[in-house]
N, C-alpha and C positions, 0 to 999 in steps of 0.2 A: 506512554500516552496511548491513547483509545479512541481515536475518528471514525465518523460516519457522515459521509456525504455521495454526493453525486460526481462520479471520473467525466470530467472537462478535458482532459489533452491523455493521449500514451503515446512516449517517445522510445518507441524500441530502439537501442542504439547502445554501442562498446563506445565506454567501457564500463556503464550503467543504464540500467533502462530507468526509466522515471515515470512516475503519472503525476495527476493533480487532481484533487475533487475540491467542489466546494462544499465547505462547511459550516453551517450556522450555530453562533452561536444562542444558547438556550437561554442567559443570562440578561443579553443586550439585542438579539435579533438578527446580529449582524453576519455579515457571510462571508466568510474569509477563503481565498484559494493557497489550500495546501499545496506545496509541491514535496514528492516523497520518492527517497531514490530507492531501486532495488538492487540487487545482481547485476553478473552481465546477462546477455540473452544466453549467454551458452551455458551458465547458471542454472538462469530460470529453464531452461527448456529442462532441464537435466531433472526439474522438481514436477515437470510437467504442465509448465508453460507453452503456450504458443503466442506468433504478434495478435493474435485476434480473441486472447482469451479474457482481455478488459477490453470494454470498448464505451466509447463516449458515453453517457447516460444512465450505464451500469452504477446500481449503488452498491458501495462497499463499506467493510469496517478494516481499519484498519489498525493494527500493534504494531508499536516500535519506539520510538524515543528522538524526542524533541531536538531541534541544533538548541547550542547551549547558549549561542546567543537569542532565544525567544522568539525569532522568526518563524512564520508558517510554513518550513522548511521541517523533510525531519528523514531518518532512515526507515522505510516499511520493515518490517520483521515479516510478519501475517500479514495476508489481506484476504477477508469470508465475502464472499460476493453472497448478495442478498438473496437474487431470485433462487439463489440453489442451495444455500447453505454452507457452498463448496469453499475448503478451507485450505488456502494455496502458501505453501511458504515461500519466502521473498529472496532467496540466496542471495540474504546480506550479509555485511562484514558481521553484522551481531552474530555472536552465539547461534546452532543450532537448537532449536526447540529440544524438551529431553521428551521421551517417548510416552509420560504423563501427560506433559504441555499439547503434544499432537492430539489427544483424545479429546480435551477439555469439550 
């Protein structure tokens, strides 16, 4: 899956950090709040995370893959923050990116 909206909560915390954005849909209008788990903090720092590197109102895009029950739930992979283009991996359980996927 492929999101883009505006970060509403970051819950930096072991034994996954988590954010939420909301996200409108194009189809219907409607705005739904994603919640999306990543690594742990010790993960992410390790990618070059810090707690202050999403912050409320920050828009982002995010990759990863939906829970399979269909909920606005999902695991981040990527996440590009908008105003920078900065392209941060999620030290999730998925797969790491291969060295093609980091350029894209």
């Amino acid at each position: 899956m492929k999101l883009t909206g505006n970060v509403t909560r970051v819950d930096w915390q072991n034994p996954h950090a988590y954010f939420y954005i909301d996200v409108k849909d194009e189809k219907t209008g409607q705005t739904a709040n994603w919640g999306l788990e990543m690594g742990s903090p010790n993960g992410l720092m390790r990618q070059g995370w810090t707690r202050n590197t999403l912050k409320v109102g920050d828009v982002v895009t995010v990759e990863g893959s939906q829970a399979k029950d269909g909920s606005h739930v999902g695991n981040a992979r990527i996440v590009v923050l908008a105003a920078t283009g900065k392209r941060l991996f999620a030290a999730s359980s998925q797969d790491n990116p291969t060295p093609q996927q980091q350029h894209r």
